[in-house]
N, C-alpha and C positions, 0 to 999 in steps of 0.2 A: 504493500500500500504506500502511497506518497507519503510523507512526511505530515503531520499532525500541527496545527497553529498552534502558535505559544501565547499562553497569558498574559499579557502586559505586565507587568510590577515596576516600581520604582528606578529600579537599576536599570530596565530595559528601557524605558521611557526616555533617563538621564542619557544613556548612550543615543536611543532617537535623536533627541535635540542634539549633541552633540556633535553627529554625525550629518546630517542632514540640512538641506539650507532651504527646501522648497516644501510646504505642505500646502495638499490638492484635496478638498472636499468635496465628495457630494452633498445635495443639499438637502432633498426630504427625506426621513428618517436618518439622517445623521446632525444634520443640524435646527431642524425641526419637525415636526410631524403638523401638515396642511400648516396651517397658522398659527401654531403653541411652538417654543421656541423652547428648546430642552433648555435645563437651569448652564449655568454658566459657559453656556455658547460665546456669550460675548467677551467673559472675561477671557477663554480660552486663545481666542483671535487676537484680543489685547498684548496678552503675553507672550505668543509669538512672535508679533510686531515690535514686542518689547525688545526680544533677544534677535532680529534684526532677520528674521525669515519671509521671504515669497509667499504670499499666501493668495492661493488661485480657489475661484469654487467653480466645479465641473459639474455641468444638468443636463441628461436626455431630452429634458423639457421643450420642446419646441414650438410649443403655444405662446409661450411672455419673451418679448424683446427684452436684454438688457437693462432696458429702460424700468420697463415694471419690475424686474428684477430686485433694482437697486430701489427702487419706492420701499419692496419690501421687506429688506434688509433691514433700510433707515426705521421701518414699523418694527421689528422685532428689536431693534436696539445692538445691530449687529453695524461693527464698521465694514464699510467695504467700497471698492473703488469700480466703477465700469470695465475700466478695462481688466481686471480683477476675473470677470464674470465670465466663462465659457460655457454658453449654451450650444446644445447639439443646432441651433436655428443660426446664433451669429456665425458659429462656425462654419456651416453648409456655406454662409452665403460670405466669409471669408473664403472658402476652400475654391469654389467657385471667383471670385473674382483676381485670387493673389497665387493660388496654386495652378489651378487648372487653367486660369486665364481664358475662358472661355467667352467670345463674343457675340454676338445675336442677343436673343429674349430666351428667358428663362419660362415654361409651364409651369406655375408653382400650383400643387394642391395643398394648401397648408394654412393657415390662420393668418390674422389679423399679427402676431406679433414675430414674426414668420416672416411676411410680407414687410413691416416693419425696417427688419437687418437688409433686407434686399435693397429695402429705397435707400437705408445711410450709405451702403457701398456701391451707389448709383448704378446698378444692375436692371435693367429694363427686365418688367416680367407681366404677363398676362394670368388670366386662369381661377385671380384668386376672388370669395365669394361665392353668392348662390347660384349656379350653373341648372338652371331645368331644363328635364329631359323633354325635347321639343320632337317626340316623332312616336306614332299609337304600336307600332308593327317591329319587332328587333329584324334586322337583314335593310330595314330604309335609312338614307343618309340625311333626311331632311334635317335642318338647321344646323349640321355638323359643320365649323367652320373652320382650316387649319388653316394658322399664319405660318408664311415660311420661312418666317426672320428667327422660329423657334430653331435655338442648337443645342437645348438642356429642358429634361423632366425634372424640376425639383418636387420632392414627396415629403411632407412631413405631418402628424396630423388634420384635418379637414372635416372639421363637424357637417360641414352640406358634401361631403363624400356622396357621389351619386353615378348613377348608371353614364351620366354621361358624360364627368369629369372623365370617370376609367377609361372610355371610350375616345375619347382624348387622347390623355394619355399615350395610349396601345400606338393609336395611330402616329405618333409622332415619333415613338419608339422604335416603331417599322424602320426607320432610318437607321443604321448603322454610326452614321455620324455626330447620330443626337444622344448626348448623355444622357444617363438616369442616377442621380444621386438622390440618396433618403437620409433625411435626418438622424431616424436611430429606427431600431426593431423592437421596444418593446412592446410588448403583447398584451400590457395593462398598465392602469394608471394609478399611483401609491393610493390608498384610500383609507379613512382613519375607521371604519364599519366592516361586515364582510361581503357588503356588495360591491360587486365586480364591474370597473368599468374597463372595458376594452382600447386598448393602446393604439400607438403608430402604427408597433410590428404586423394585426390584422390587417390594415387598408393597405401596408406599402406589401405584403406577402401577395395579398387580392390581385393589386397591378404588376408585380411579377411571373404572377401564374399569367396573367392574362397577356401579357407583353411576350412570355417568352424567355425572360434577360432577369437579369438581377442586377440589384442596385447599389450602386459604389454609397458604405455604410460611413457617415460622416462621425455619429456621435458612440459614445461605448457598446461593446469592448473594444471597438477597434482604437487607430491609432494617431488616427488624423487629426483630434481635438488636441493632444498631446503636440502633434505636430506644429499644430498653428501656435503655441505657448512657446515654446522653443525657438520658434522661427520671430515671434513678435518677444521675446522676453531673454531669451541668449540662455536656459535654465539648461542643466543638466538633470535628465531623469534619472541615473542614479543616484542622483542625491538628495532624490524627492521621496515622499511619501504621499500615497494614498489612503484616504480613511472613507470607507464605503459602508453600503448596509447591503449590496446585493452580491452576490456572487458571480451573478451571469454579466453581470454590467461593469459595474465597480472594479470587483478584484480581478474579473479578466484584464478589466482595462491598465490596473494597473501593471500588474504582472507581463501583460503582454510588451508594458513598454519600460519592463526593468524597474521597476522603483518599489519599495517598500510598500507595502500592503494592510493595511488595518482592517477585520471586520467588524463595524460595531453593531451591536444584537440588538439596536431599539428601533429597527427596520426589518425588509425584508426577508434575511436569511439567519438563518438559526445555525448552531452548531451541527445540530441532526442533518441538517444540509449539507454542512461543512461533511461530515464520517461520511454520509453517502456518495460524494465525489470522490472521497477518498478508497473506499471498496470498491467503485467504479472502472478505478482508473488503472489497476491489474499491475500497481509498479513504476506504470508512464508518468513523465513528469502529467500534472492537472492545471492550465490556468486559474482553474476556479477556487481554489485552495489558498486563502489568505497565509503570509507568514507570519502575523500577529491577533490576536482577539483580544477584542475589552469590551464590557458594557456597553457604555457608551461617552459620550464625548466630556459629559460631568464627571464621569471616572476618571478619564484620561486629565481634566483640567486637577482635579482634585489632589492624583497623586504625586502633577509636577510641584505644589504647594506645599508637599509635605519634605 
């Protein structure tokens, strides 16, 4: 079996700090759950900044720009800077403007805050909003209109997700030349009750099946939100750490791209999670396998104090 996460304590914490010069958080269920703000989030971030650390926060989220982001930050009483802030939405429409360099209009299916990052990095894009299905009979083209300034599908959440956005979609996809980039794949969205709201990963999986192609994944676990910090920030990922609560997202993300790993348990992923990747994985290294566990982030602030 893989190797087992280690408990955090005191001594391990002191060498973290010590070691390390960049700390990367995710944000719901590690540093808050929906709008309650775990106990000393803020002073934790404090005293980071005290002792002279990078401090990034990393979100799948691709519904809120930046902008709302940092509104609320300022509501919870957490400090933090814009540029600070890597959403799976700023980043697609970094990745696209600074990486990929891609010119024409963008398809975006995705939100208002989505759409948002697209217009600060002067990205021309159609698509977004309510799209009704304008035809009685599936096989008829009536009201189907494709521009053909489109050279990029961007996907990322879209509450009016409908038959003939997909339709869209497909057909622009048809092009060999036209990218498909998605924001992230989760499959649901954190929720503080046990009912289940369905994520990005179901709609962007939906226009995959249906396209044919699969979609260059911008936000966790992959590696390109890492990429853009580095490229806009000069950081070295070994010498970062990640503090996550999921394992399919978080600690892949982290692990994938070399840095220290946290999982804290006031989020999605449980230890029992943790042992069953580990019996899984028959010996193989696991990315999903955090090298550290703690509580959570009032643990982690608490023990540096003592």
């Amino acid at each position: 079996m893989a190797t087992a996460p280690i408990l955090l304590d005191k001594p391990l914490i002191d060498d973290l700090l010590a070691s390390k010069e960049t700390f990367i958080f995710d944000c719901d269920g590690v540093l808050w759950r929906q709008n309650d703000v775990y106990p000393r989030t803020a002073e934790l971030i404090k005293y980071l900044r005290k002792l002279g650390k990078k401090i990034f926060f990393v979100s799948n989220n691709n519904t809120k720009a930046r902008r709302q982001y940092l509104e609320k930050f300022y509501r919870l009483g957490i400090d933090a800077k814009e540029e600070e802030i890597y959403s799976s939405g700023y980043a697609a429409a970094y990745y696209i403007k600074h990486v990929a360099k891609l010119q024409g209009k963008v398809y975006v299916i995705g939100s208002p805050g989505l759409v948002e990052e697209l217009e600060k990095e002067n990205i021309s894009h159609i698509g977004s909003g309510p799209d009704e299905v304008k035809f009685d009979e599936i096989g008829k083209d009536e009201g189907v209109t494709l521009d053909p300034e489109v050279t990029c599908v961007l996907h990322g959440f879209d509450s009016h997700y409908n038959y003939n956005k997909i339709r869209k979609a497909v057909n622009y996809l048809a092009k060999d030349s036209v990218q498909f980039i998605a924001t992230n794949k989760d499959m649901t969205f954190p929720s503080a009750g046990n009912f289940i709201f369905p994520g990005t990963g179901c709609l962007v999986t939906a226009t995959e099946v249906s396209a044919g192609r699969k979609a260059t994944i911008v936000g966790k676990p992959g590696t390109l939100i890492m990429d853009c910090i580095v490229h806009q920030h000069n950081i070295d990922p070994r010498k970062a750490c990640v503090f996550g609560d999921n394992i399919c997202t978080d600690i892949e993300f982290g692990n994938r791209c070399s840095t220290s790993t946290v999982l804290v348990l006031t989020g999605v992923s449980s230890l029992a999670d943790v042992e069953s990747e580990r019996k899984s994985s028959c010996g193989k290294p696991n990315m999903k396998i955090p090298e550290f566990y703690i509580d959570g982030v009032t643990e982690f602030y608490n023990l540096t104090q003592k």
